[in-house]
C-alpha positions as a printed NumPy array, in Angstrom:
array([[-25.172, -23.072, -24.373],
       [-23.466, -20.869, -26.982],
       [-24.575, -17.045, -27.565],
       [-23.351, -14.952, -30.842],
       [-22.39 , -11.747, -30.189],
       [-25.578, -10.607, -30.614],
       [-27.354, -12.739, -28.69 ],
       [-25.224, -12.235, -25.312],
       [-25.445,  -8.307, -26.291],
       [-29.271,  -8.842, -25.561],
       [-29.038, -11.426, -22.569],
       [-26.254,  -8.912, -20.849],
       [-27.922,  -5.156, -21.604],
       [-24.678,  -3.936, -23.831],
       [-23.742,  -2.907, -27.252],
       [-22.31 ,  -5.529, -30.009],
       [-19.833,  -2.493, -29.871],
       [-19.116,  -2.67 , -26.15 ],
       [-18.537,  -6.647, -26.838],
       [-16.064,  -5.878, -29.764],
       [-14.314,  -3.377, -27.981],
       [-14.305,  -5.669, -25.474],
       [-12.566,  -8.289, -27.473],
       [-10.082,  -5.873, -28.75 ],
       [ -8.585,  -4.43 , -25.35 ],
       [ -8.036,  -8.228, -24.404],
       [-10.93 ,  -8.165, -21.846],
       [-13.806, -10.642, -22.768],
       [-12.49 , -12.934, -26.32 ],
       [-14.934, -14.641, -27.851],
       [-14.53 , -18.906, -27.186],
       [-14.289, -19.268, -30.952],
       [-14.845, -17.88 , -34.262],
       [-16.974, -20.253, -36.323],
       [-16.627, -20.839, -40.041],
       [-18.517, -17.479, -41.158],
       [-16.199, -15.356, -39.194],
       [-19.015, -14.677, -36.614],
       [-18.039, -14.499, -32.399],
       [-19.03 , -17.829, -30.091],
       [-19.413, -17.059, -26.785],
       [-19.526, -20.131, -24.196],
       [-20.841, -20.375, -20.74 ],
       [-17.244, -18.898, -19.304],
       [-17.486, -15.96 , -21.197],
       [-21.012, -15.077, -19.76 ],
       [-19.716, -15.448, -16.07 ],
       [-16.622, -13.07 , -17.118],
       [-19.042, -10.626, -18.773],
       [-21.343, -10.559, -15.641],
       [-18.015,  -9.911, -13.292],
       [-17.219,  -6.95 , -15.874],
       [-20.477,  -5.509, -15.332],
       [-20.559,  -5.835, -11.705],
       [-17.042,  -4.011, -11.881],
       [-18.561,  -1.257, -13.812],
       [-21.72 ,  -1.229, -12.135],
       [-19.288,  -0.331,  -8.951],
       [-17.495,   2.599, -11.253],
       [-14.382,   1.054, -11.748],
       [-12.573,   1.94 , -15.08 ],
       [-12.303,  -0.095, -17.951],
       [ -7.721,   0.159, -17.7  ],
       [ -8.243,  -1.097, -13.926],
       [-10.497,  -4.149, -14.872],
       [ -8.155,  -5.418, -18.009],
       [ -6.017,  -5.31 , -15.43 ],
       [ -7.791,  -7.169, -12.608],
       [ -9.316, -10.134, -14.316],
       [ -6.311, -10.62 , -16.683],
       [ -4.049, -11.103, -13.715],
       [ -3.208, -14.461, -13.285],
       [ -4.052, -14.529,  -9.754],
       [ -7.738, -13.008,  -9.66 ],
       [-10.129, -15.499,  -7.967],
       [-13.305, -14.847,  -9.204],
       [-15.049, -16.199,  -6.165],
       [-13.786, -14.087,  -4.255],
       [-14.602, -10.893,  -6.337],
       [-17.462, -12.352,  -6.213],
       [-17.887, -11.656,  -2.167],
       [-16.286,  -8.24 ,  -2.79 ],
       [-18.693,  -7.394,  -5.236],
       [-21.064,  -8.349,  -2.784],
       [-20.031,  -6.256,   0.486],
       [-19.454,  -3.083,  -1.825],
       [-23.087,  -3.395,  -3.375],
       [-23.995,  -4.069,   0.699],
       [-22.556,  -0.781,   1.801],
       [-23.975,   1.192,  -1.621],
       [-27.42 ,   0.081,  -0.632],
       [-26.486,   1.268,   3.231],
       [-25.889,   4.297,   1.91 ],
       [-28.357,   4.858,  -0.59 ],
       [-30.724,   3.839,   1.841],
       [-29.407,   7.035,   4.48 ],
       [-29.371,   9.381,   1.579],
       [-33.35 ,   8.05 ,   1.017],
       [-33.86 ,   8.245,   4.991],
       [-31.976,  11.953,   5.195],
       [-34.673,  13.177,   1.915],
       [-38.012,  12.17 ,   4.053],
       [-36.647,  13.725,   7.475],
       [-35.653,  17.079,   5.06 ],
       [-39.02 ,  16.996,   3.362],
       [-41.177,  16.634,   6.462],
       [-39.004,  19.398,   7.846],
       [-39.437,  21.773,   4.903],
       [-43.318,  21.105,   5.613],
       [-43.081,  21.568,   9.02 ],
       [-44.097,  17.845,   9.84 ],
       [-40.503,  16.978,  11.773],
       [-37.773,  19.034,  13.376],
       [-34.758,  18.627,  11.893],
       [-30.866,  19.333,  13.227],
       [-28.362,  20.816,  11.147],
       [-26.066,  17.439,  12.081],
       [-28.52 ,  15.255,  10.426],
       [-28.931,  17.542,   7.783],
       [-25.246,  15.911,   6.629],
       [-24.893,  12.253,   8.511],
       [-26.159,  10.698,   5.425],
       [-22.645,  12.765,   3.489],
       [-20.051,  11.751,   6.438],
       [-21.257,   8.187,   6.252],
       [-20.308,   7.936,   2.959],
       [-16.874,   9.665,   3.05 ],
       [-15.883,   7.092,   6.09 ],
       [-17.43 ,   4.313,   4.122],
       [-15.132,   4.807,   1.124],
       [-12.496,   5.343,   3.283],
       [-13.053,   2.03 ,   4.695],
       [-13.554,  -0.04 ,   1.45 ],
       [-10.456,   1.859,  -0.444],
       [ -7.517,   2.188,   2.865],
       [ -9.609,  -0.09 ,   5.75 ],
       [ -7.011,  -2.837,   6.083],
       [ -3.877,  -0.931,   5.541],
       [ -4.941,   2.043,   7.652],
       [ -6.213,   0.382,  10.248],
       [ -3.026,  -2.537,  10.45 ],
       [ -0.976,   0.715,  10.848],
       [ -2.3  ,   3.104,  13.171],
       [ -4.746,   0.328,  14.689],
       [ -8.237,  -0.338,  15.341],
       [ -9.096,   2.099,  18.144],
       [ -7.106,   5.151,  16.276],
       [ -9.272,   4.87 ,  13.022],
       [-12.614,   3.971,  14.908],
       [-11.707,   7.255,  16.976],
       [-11.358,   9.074,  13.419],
       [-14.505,   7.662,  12.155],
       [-16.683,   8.721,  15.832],
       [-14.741,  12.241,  14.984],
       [-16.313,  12.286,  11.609],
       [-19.568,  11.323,  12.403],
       [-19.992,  13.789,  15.484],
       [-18.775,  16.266,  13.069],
       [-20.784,  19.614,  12.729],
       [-22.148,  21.918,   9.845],
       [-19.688,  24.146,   9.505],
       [-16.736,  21.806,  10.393],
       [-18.077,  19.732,   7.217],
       [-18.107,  22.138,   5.153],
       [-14.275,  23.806,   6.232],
       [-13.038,  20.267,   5.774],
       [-14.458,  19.945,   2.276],
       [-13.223,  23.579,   1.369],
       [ -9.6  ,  22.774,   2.902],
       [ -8.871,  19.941,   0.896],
       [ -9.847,  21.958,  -2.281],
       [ -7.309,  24.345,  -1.537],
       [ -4.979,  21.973,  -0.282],
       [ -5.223,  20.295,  -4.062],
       [ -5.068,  23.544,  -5.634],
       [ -1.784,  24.41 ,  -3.722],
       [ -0.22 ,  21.291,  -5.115],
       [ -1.035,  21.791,  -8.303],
       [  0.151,  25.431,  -8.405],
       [  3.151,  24.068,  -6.509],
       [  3.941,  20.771,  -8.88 ],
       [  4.82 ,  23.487, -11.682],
       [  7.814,  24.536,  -9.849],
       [  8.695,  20.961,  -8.321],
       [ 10.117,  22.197,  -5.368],
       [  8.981,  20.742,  -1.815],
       [ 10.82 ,  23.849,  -0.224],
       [  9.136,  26.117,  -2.063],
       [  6.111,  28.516,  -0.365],
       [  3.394,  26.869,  -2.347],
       [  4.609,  23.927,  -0.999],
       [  5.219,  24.875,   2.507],
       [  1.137,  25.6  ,   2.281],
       [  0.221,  22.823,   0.632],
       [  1.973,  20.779,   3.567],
       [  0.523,  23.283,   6.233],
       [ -3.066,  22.8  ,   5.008],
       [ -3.028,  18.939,   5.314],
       [ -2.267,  19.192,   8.474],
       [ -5.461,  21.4  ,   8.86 ],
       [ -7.37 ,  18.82 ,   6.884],
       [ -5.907,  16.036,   9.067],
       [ -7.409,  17.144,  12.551],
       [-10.876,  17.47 ,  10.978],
       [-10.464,  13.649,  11.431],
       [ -7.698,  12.58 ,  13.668],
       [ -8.412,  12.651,  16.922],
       [ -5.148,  13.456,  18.275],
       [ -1.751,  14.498,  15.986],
       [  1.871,  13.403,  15.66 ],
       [  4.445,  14.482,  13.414],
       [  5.369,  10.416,  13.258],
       [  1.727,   9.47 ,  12.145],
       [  1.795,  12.788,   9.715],
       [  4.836,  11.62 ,   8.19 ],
       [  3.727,   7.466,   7.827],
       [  1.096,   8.884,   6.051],
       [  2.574,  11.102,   3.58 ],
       [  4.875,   8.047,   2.954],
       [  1.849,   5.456,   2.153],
       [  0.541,   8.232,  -0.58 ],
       [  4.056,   7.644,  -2.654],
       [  4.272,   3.461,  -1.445],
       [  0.602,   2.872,  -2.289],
       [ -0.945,   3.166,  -5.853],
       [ -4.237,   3.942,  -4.504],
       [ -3.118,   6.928,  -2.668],
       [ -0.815,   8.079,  -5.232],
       [ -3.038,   8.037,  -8.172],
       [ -5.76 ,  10.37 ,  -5.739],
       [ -3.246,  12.43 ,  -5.919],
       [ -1.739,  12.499,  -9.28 ],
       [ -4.833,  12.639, -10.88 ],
       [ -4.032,  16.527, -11.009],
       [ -0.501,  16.611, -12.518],
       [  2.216,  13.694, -12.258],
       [  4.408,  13.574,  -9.877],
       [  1.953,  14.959,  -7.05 ],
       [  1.835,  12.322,  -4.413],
       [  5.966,  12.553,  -4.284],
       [  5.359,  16.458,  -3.955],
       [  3.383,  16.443,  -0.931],
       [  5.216,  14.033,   0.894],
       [  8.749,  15.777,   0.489],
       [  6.897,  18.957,   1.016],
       [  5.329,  17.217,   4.491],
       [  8.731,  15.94 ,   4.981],
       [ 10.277,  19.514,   4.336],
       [  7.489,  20.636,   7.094],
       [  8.141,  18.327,   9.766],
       [ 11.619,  19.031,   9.943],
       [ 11.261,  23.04 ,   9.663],
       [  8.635,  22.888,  12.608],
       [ 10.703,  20.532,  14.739],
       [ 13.712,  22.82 ,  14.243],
       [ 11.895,  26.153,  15.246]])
């Protein structure tokens, strides 16, 4: 069956815009123009529209997807089960943040008792979920399964106030490197801090340190796009930063 581009704009819940812009950033073309100029779109069209939508539905950017589904290599079957396992853990989650609401509003009426660490279990789940679904294989084929599954118990048995210092550390910590990334220099005291705070931030999850793990890391924020463009997002150039200024850190510490 054949849609015009009005016709699939209905069946799929989007713009005839979205569809032409669409068309124009190489995403979803049309399977033919007919003779009045007008878009065809086929039955392989559809099934890419309804991947693009389960991409966005899952907040990944338009640049990203172009890129994804216009590789020659993307295996749309297997998105597919991705898709699937991300929605999976979404709902999980969703369904905590649901669970956390009742317990809190029967507590605010005095109908259940309710601890402080349950008061953010729902808000750690999520941070080692996302963990998982963006750095689970590489993380855990480096430092193993029983390091990160340590991390994650650390996480989850973590308190109030350790929640909230962790949250308020790595604010600084991207502050510092911003302030720092305008004079380029991992020596440098802004630096030094920056390096000095992730360090903090680090044993809010690890459960145990080492300069060798500290560094591996800092070296997978530079080697892997994911990591780099977390950091990078505030100023170019950021991910290298941190891990010359770790780098710079190690070294200083092991020397004194």
């Amino acid at each position: 069956m054949e849609y015009s581009i009005s016709k699939l704009a209905k069946l799929a819940g989007v713009s005839t815009r979205t569809l032409r812009y669409y068309d124009e950033v190489n995403l979803l073309k049309p399977a033919r123009i007919n003779s009045s100029g007008y878009r065809i779109y086929g039955q392989e069209e559809i099934d890419r529209l309804q991947q693009i939508r389960f991409f966005r539905e899952l907040d990944v950017d338009l640049d990203t997807i172009v890129s994804i589904m216009n590789d020659p290599q993307f295996d749309q079957t297997e998105a597919l089960q991705q898709h699937y396992a991300r929605l999976v853990n979404k709902r999980s989650h969703i369904d905590k943040l649901i669970q956390t609401l009742e317990k809190t509003i029967a507590h605010e009426k005095g109908d259940y008792s309710m601890t402080n660490e349950e008061k953010f279990s729902a808000f750690k789940e999520k941070m080692i979920q996302e963990n998982e679904e963006k750095y689970g294989e590489e993380i855990r084929k480096k430092y193993g399964e029983q390091t990160i599954d340590a991390s994650n118990a650390k996480l989850r048995g973590m308190t109030e106030e350790d929640y909230n210092a962790m949250q308020s550390l790595e604010k600084e910590l991207l502050e510092l490197l911003k302030q720092a990334l305008t004079l380029g220099d991992p020596h440098s005291h802004l630096a030094q801090q920056a390096a000095a705070k992730h360090k903090e931030w680090l044993m809010y999850s690890w459960s145990t340190y080492s300069e060798e793990a500290h560094a591996g890391l800092a070296e997978m924020y530079v080697a892997d796009e994911r990591f780099q463009t977390y950091y990078d997002k505030i100023g170019d150039g950021a991910a290298e930063l941190l891990r010359d200024a770790i780098q710079v850190f190690l070294k200083k510490n092991k020397n004194d």
